[in-house]
Z-matrix of the N, CA and C atoms (Angstrom, degrees):
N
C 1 1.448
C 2 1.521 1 108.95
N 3 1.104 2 87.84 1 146.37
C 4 1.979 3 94.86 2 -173.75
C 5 1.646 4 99.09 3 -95.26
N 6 1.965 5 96.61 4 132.10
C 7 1.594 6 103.06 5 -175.31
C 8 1.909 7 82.39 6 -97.95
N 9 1.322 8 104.95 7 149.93
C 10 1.539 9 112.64 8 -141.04
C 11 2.473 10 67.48 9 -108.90
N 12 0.970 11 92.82 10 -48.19
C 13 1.392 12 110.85 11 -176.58
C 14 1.800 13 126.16 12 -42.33
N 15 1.785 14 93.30 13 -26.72
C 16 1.421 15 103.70 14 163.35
C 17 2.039 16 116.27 15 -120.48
N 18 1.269 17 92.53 16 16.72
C 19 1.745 18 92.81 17 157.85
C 20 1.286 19 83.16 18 -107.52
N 21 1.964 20 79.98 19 145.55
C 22 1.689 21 116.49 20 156.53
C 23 2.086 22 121.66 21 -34.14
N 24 1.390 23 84.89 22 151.66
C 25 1.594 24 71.34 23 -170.25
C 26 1.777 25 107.60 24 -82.46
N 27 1.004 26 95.18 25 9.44
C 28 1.884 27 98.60 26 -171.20
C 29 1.596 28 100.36 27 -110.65
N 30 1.267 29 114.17 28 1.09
C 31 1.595 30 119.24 29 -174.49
C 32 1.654 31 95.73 30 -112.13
N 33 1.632 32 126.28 31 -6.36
C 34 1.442 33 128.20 32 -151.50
C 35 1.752 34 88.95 33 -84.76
N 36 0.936 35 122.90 34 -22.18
C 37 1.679 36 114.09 35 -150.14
C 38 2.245 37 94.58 36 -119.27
N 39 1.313 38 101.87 37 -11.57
C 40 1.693 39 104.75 38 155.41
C 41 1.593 40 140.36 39 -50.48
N 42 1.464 41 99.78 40 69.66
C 43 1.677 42 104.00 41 175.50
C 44 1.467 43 119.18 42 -47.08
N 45 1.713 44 115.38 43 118.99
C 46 1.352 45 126.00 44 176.26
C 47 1.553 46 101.07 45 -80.04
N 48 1.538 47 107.00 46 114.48
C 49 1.400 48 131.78 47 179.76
C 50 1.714 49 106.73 48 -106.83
N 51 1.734 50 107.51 49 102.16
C 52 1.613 51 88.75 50 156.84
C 53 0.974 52 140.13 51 -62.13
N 54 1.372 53 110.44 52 159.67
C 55 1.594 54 128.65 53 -174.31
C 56 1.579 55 121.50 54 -32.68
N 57 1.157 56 143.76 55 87.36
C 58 1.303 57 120.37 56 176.03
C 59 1.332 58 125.93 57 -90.21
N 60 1.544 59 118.16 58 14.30
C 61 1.370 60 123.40 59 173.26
C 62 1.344 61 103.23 60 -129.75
N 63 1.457 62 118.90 61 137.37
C 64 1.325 63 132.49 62 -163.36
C 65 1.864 64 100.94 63 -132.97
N 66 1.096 65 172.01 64 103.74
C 67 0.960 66 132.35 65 154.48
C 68 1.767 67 126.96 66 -62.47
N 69 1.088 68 108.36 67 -19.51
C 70 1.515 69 129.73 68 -167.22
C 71 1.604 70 89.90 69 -59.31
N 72 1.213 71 127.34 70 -43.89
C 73 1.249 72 137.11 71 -164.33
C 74 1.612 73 126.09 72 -109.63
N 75 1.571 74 94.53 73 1.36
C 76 1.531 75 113.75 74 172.68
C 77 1.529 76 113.53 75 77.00
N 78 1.728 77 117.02 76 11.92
C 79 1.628 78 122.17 77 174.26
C 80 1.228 79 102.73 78 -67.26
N 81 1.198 80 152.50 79 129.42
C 82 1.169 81 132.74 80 -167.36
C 83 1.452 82 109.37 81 -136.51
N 84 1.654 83 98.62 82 -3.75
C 85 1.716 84 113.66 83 -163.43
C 86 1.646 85 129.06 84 65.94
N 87 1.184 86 102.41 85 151.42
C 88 1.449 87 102.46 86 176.33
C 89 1.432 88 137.54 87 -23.29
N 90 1.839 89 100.63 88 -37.92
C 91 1.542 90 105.10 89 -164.89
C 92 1.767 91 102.63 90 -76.50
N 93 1.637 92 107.16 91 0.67
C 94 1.653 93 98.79 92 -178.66
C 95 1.800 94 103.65 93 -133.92
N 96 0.877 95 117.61 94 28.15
C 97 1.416 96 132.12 95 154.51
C 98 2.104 97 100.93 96 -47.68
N 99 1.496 98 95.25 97 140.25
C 100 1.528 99 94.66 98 -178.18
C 101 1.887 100 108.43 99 -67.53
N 102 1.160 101 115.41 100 -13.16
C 103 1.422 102 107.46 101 -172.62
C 104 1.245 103 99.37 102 -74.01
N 105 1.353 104 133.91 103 -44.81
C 106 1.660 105 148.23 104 -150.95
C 107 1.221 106 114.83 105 -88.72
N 108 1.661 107 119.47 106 -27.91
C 109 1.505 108 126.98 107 -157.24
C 110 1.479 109 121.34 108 176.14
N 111 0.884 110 148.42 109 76.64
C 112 1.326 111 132.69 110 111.37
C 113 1.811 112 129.47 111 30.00
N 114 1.176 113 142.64 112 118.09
C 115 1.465 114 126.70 113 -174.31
C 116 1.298 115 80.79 114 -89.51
N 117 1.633 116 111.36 115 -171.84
C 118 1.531 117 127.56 116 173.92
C 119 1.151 118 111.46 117 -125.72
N 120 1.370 119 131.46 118 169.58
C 121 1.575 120 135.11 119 148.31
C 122 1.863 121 114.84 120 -81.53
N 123 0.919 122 137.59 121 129.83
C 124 1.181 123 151.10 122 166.81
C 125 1.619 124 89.69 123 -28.74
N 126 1.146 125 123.29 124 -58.39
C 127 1.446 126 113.94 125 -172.62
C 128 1.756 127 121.62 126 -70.61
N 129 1.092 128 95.70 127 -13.86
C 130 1.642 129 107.57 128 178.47
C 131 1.823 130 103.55 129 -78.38
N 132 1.503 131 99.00 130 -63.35
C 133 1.634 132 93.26 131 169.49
C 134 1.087 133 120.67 132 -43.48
N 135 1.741 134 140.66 133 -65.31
C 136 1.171 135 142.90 134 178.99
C 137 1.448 136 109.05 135 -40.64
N 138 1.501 137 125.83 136 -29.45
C 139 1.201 138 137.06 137 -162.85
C 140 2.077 139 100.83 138 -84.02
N 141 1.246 140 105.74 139 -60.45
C 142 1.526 141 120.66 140 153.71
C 143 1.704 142 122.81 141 -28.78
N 144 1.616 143 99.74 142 -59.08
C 145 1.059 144 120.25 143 -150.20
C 146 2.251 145 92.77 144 -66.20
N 147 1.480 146 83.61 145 -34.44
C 148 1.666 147 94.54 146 -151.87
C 149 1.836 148 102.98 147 -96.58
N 150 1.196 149 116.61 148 -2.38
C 151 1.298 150 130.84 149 -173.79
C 152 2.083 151 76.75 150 -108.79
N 153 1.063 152 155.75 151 -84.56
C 154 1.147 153 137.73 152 -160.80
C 155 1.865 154 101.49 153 -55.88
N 156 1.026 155 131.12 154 -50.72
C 157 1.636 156 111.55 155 172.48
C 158 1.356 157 119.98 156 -43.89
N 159 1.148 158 110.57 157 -53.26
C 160 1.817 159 118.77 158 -174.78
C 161 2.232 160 100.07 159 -59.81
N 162 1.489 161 103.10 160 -35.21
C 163 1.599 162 98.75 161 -165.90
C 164 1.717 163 95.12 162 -70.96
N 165 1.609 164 109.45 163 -40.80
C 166 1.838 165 100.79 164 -173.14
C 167 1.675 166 93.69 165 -58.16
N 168 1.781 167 117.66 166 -55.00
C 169 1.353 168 89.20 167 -150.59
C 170 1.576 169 121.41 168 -62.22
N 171 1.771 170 116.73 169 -19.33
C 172 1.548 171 116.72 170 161.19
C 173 1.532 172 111.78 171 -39.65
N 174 1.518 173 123.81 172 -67.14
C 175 0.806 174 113.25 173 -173.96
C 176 1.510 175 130.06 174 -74.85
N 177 1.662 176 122.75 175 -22.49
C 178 1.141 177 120.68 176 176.55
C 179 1.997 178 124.43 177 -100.02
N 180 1.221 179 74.60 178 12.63
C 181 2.238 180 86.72 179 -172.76
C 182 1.775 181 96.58 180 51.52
N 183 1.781 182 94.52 181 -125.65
C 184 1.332 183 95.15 182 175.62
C 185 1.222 184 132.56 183 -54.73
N 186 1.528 185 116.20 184 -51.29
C 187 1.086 186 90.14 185 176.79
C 188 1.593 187 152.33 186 -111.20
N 189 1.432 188 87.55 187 56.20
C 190 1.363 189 114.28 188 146.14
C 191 1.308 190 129.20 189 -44.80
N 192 1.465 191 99.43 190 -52.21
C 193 1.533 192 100.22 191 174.58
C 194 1.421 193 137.85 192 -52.97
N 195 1.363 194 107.39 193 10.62
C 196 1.615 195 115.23 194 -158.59
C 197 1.776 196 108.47 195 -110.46
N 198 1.341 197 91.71 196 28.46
C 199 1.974 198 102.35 197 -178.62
C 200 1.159 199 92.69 198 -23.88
N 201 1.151 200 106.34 199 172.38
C 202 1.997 201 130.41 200 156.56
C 203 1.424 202 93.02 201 -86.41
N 204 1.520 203 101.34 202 141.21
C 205 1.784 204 93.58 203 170.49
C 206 1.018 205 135.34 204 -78.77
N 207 1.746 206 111.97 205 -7.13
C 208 1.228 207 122.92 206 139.77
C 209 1.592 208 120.07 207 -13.00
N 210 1.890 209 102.02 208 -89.88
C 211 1.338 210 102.60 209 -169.97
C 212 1.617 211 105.17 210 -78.16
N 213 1.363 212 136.35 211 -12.80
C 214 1.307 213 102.80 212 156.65
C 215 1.827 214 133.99 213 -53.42
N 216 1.412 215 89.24 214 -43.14
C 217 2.040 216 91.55 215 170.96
C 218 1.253 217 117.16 216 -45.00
N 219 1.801 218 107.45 217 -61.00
C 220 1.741 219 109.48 218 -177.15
C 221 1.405 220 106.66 219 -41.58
N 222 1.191 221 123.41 220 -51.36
C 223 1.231 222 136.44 221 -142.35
C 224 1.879 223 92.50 222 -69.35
N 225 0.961 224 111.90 223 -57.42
C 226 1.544 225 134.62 224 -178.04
C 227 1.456 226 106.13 225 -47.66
N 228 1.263 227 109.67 226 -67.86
C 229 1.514 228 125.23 227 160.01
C 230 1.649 229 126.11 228 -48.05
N 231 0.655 230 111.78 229 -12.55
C 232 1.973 231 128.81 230 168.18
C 233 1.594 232 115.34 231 -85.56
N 234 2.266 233 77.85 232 -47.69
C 235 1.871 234 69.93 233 -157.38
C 236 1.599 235 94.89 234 -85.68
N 237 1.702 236 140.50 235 5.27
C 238 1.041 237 133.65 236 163.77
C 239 1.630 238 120.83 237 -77.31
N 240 0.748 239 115.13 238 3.96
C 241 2.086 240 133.82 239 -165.34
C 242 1.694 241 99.81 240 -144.51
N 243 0.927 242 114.38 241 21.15
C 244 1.279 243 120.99 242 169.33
C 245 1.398 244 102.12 243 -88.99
N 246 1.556 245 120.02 244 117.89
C 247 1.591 246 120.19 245 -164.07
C 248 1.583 247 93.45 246 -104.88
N 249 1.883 248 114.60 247 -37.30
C 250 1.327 249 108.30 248 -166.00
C 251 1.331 250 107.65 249 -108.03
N 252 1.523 251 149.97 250 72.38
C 253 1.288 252 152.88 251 -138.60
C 254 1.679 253 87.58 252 -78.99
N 255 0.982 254 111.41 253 158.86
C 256 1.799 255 136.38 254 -174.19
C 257 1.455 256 112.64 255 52.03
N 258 1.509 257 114.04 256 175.80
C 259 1.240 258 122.27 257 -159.02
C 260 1.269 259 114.53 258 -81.54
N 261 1.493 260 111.38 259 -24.35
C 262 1.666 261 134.76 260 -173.68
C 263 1.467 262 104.95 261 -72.99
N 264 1.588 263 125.17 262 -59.86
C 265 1.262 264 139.99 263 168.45
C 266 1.764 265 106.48 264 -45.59
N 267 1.571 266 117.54 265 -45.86
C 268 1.339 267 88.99 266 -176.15
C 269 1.730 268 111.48 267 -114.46
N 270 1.114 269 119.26 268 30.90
C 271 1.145 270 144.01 269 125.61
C 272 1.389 271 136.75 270 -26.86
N 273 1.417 272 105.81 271 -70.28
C 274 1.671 273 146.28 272 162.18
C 275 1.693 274 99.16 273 -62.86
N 276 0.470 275 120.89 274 -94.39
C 277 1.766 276 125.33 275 159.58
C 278 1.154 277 93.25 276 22.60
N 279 1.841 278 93.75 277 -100.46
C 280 1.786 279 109.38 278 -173.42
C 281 1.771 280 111.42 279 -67.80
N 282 0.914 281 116.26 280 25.54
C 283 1.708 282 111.45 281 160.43
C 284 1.706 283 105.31 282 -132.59
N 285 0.876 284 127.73 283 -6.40
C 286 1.499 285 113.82 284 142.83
C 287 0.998 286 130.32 285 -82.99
N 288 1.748 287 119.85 286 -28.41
C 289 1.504 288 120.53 287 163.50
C 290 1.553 289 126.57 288 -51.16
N 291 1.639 290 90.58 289 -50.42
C 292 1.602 291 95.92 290 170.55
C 293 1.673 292 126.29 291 -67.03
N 294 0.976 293 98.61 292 -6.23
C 295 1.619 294 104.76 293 175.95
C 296 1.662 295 97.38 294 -70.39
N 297 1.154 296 133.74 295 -37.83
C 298 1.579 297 136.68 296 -169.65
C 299 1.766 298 92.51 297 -83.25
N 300 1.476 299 125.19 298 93.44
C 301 1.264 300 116.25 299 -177.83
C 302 1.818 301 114.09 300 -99.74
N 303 1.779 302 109.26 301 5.39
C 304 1.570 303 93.12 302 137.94
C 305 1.147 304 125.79 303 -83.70
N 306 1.651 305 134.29 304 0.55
C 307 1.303 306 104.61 305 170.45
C 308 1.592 307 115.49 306 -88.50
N 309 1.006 308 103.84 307 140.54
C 310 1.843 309 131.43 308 147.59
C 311 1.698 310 104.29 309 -22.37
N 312 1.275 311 120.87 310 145.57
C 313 1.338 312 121.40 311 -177.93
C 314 1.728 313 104.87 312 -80.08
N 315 1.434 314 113.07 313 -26.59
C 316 1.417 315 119.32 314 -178.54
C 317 1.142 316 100.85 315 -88.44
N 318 1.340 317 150.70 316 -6.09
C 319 1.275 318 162.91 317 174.65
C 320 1.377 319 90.11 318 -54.22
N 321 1.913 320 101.83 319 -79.14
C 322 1.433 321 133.12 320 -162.08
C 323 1.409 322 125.90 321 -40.96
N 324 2.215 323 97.79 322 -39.56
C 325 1.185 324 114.42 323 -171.82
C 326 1.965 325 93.00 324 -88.23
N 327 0.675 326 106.12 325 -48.80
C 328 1.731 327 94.21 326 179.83
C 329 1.855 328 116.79 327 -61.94
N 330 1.451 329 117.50 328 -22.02
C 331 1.824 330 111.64 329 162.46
C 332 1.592 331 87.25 330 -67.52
N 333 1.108 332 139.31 331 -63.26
C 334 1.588 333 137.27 332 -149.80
C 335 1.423 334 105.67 333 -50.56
N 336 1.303 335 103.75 334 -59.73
C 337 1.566 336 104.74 335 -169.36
C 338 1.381 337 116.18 336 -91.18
N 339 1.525 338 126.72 337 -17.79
C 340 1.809 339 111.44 338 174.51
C 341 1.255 340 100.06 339 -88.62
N 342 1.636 341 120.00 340 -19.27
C 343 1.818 342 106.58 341 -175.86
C 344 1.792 343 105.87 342 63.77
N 345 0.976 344 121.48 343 63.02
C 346 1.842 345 116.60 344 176.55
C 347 1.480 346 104.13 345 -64.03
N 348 1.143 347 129.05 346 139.37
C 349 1.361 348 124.97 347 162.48
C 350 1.646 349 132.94 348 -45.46
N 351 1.353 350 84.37 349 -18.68
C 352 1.973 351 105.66 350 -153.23
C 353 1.043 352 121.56 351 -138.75
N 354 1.554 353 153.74 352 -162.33
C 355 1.322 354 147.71 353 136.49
C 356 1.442 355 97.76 354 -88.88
N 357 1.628 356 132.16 355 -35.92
C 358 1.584 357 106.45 356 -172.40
C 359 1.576 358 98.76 357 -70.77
N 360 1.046 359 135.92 358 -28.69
C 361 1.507 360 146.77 359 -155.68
C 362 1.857 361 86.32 360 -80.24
N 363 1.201 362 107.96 361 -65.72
C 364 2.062 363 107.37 362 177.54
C 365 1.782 364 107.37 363 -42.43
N 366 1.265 365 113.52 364 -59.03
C 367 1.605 366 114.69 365 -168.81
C 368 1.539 367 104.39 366 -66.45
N 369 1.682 368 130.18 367 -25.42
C 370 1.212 369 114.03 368 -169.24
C 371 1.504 370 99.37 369 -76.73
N 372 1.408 371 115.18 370 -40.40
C 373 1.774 372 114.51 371 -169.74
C 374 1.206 373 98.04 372 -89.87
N 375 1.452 374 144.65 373 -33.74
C 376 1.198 375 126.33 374 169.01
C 377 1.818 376 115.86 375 -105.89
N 378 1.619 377 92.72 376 93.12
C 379 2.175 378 79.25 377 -164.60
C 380 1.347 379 102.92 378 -74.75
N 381 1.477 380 129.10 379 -22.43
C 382 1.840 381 100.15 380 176.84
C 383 1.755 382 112.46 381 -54.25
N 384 0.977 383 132.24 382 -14.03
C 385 1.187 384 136.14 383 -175.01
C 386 1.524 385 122.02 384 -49.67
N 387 1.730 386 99.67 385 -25.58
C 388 1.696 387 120.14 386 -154.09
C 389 1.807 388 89.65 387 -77.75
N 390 1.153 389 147.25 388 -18.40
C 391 1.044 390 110.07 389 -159.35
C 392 1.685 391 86.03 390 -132.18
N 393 1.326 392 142.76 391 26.69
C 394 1.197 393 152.24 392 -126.95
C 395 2.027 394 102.25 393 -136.53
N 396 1.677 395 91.18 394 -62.98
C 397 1.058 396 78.95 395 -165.10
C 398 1.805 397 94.23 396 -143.89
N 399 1.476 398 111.61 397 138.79
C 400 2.183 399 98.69 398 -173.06
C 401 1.269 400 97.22 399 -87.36
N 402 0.907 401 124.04 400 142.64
C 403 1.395 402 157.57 401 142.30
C 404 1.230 403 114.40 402 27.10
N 405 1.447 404 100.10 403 -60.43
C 406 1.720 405 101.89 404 -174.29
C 407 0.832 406 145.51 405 -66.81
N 408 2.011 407 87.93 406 -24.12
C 409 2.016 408 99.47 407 172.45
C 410 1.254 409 97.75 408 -114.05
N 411 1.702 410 136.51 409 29.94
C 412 1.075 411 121.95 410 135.78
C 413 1.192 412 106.56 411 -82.23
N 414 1.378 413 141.10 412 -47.52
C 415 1.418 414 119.31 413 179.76
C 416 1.489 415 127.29 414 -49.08
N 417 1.477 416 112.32 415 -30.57
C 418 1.122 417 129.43 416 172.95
C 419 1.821 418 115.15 417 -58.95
N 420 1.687 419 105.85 418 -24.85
C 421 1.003 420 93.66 419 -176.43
C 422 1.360 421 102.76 420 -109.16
N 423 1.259 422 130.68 421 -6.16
C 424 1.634 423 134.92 422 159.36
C 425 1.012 424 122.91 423 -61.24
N 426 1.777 425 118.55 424 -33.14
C 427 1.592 426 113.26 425 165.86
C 428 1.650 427 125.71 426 -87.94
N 429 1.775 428 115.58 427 -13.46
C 430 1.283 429 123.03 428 148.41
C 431 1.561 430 112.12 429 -42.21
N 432 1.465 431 119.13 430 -67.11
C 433 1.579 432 122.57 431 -156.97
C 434 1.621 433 79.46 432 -74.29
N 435 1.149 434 156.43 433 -37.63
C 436 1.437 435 137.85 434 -170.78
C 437 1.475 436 104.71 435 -64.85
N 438 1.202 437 117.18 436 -36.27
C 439 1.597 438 115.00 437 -171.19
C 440 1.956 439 105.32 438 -70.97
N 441 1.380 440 94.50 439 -1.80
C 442 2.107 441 79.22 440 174.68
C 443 1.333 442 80.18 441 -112.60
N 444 0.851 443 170.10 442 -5.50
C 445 1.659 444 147.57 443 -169.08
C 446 1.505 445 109.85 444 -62.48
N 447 1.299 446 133.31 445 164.98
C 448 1.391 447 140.82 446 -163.87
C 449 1.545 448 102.47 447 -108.29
């Protein structure tokens, strides 16, 4: 039981709200509901990311060059973790993923971008996985997404 008498007095009036986002369990909250969002592949963003640089610099010549350094970092940071380089590679990606139609789209985007070695290696970092899909044609589909990597 909570002595109300030794919490802070600015912590006294803090409603304990359970968890409503789980990934383990695929809660993922509102902001990833299929109406709202879609996850991505790391290679799709970089793909996004680098098709909006190239459209400012059409339209802005020089100074284009004047990103926020914001989106220069992301941009940097994408295109270094970029596993499936070009549009074709991650293309292929998301149409072999979608061929597996028990997985979850955040499922799909987390095999894409951590690359697990394995299926025990997929179910430990992704545990909704465990009852989803056996082993064999997750491996089957871990050495598919290995065959586009760069």
């Amino acid at each position: 039981m909570l002595n109300r008498s030794r919490v802070p007095s600015g912590l006294r009036s803090v409603q304990l709200v359970p968890e409503l986002e789980d990934a383990t369990t695929l809660q993922l909250g509102e902001d990833f509901s299929s109406e709202k969002a879609q996850p991505l592949t790391i290679s799709e963003v970089s793909i996004l990311l680098s098709r909006k640089r190239d459209m400012m610099r059409e339209l802005e010549g020089p100074r284009a060059e004047e990103f926020s350094s914001v989106f220069k970092k992301f941009l940097e940071y994408v295109e270094r973790f970029d596993r499936y380089k070009g549009l074709e590679a991650a293309t292929n990606v998301r149409s072999l993923l979608q061929r597996y139609e028990s997985l979850d789209p955040f499922e799909m985007a987390c095999l894409a971008n951590l690359c697990p070695a394995d299926a025990e290696e997929a179910k430990t970092i992704i545990p909704s996985l465990k009852h989803k899909i056996d082993d064999s044609s997750l491996n089957q589909l871990l050495q598919d997404l290995a065959s586009f990597t760069h």
